[in-house]
GUDRENKE-454834 format. One record per residue: residue number from 1; residue in three letters; x, y, z of N, C-alpha, C, O in turn. Coordinates in pm, 1 decimal. Layout:
// GUDRENKE-454834
NUM, ALA, X, Y, Z, X, Y, Z, X, Y, Z, X, Y, Z
...
This chain:
// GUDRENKE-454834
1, UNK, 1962.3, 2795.6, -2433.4, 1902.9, 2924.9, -2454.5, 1853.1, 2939.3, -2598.6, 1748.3, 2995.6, -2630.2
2, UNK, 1949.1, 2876.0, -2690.8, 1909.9, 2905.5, -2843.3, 1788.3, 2837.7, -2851.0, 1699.8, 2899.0, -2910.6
3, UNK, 1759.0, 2723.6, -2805.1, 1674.0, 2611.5, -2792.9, 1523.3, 2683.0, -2733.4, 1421.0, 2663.5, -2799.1
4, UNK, 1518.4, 2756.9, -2619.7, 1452.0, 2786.8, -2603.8, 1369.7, 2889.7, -2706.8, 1256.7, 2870.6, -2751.8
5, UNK, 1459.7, 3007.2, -2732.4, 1440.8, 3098.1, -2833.8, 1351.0, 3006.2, -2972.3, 1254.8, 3065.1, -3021.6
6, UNK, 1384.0, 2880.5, -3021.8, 1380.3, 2915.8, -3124.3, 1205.5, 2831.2, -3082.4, 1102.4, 2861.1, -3142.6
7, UNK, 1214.3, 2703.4, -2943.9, 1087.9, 2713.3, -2958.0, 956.8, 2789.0, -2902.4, 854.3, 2733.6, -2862.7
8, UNK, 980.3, 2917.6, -2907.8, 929.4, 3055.3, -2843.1, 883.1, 3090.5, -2989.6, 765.6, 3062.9, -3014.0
9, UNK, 945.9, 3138.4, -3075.2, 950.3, 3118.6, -3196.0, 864.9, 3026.8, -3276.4, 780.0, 3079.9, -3348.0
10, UNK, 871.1, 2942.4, -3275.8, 808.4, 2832.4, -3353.9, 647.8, 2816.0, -3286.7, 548.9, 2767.3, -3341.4
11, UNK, 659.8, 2870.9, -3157.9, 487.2, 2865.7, -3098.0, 423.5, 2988.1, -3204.1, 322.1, 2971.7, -3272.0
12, UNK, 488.2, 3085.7, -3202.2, 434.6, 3225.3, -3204.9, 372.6, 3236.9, -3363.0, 271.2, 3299.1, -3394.8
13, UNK, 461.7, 3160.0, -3452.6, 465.6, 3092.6, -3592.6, 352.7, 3020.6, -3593.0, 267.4, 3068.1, -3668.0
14, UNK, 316.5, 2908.1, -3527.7, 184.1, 2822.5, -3480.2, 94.6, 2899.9, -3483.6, 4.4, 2860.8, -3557.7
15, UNK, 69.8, 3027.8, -3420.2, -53.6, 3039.3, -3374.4, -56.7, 3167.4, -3495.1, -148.8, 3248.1, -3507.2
16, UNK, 28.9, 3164.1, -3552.4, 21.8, 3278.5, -3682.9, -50.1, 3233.2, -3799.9, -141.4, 3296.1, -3853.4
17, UNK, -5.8, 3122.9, -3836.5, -13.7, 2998.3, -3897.3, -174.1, 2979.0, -3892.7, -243.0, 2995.3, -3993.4
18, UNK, -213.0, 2952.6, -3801.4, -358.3, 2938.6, -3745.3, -476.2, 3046.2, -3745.2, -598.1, 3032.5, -3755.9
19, UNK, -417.3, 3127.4, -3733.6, -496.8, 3256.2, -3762.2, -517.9, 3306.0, -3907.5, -609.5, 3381.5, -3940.1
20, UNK, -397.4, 3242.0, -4015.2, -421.7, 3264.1, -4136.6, -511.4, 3162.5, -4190.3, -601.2, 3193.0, -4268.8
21, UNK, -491.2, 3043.5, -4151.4, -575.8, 2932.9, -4146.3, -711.9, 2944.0, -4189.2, -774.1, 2893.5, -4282.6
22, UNK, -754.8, 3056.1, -4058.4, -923.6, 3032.5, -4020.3, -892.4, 3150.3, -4123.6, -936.1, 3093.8, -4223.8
23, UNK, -848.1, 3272.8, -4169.5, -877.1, 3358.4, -4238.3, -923.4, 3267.0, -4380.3, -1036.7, 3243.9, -4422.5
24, UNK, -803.6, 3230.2, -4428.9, -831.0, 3118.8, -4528.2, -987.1, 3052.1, -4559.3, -1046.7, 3064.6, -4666.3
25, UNK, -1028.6, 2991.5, -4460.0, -1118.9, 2942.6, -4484.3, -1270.3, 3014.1, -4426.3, -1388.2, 2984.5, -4446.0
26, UNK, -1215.1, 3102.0, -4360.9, -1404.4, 3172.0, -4348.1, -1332.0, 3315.0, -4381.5, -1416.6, 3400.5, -4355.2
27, UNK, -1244.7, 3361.2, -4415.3, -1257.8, 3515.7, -4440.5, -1281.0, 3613.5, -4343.6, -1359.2, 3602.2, -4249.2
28, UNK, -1197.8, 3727.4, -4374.5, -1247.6, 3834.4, -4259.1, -1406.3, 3894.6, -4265.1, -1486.4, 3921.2, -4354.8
29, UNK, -1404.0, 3901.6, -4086.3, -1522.0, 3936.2, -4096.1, -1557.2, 4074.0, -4191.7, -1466.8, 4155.9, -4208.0
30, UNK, -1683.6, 4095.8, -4250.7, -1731.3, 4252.3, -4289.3, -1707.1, 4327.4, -4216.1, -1727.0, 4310.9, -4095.8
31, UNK, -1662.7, 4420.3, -4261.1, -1644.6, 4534.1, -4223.7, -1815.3, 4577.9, -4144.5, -1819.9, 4586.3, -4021.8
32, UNK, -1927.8, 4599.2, -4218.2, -2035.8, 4593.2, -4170.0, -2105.9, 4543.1, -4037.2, -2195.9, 4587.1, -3965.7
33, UNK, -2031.2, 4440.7, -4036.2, -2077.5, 4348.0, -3887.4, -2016.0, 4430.6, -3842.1, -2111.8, 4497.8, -3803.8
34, UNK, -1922.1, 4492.9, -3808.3, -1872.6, 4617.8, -3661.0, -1799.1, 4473.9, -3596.9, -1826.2, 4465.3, -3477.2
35, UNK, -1720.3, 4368.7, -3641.6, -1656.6, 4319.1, -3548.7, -1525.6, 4307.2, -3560.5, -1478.4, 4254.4, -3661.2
36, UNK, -1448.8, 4352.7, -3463.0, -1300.7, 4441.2, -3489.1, -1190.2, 4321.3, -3489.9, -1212.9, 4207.5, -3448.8
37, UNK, -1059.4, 4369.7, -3547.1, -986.6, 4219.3, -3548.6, -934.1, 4132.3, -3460.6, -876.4, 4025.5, -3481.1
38, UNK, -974.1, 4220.3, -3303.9, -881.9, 4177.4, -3218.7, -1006.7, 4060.4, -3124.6, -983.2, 3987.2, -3028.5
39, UNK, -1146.5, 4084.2, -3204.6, -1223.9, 4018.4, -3115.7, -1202.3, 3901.0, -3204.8, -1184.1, 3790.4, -3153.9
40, UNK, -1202.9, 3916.9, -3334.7, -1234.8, 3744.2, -3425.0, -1106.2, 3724.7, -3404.7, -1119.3, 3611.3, -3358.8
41, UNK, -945.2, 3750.2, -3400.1, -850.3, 3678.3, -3334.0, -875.0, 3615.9, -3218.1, -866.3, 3493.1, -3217.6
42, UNK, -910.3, 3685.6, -3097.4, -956.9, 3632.7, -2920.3, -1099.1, 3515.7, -2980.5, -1144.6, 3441.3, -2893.7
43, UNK, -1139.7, 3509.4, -3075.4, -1260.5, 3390.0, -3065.9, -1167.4, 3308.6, -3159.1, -1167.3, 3187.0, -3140.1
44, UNK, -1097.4, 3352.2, -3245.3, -1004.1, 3215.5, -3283.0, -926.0, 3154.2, -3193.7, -955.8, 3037.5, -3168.6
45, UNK, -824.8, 3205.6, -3133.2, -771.1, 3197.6, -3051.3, -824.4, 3079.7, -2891.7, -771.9, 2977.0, -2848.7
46, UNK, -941.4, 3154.4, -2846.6, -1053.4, 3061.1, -2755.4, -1072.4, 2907.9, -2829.6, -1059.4, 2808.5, -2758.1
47, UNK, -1108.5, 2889.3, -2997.9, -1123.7, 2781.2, -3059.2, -1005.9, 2685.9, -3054.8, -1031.2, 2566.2, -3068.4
48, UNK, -836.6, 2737.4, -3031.3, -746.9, 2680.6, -3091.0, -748.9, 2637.2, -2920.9, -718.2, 2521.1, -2893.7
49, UNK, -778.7, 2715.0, -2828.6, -754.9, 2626.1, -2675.2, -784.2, 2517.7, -2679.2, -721.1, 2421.5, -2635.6
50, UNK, -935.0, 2520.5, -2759.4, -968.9, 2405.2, -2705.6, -964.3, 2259.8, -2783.0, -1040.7, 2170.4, -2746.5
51, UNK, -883.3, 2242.3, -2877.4, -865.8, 2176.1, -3005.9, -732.5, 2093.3, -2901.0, -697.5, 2135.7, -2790.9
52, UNK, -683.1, 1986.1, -2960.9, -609.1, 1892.2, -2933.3, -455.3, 1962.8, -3021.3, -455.0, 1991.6, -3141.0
53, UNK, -341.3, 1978.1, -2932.1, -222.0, 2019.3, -2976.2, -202.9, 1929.1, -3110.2, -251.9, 1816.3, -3113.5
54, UNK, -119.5, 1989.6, -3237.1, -78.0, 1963.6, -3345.3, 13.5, 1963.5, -3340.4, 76.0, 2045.4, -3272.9
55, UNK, 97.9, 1818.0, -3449.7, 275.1, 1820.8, -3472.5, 261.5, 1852.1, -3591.0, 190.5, 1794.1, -3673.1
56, UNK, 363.0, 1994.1, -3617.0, 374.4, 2015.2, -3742.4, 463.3, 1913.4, -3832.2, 475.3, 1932.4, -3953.3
């Protein structure tokens, strides 16, 4: 059970991880563009599907 927990955990960290990532390197979108955070997360997110799993 702990086992499970912690790698439930450690995904959720991954994809946190990843999202700071792409912030990192292209920045949030403008405010101007009108594009809200939950859509450039869901198009990061779509990008990380399709990428080949990573060992941290």
């Amino acid at each position: 059970m702990i086992r499970a927990y912690a790698a439930d955990q450690r995904a959720k960290v991954d994809v946190l991880a990843s999202v700071l990532e792409d912030i990192a390197e292209n920045g949030y979108p403008v405010a101007e563009s009108g594009v809200l955070w939950e859509e450039a997360r869901d198009a990061h997110l779509e990008r990380l599907a399709g990428e080949q799993p990573r060992v941290a």
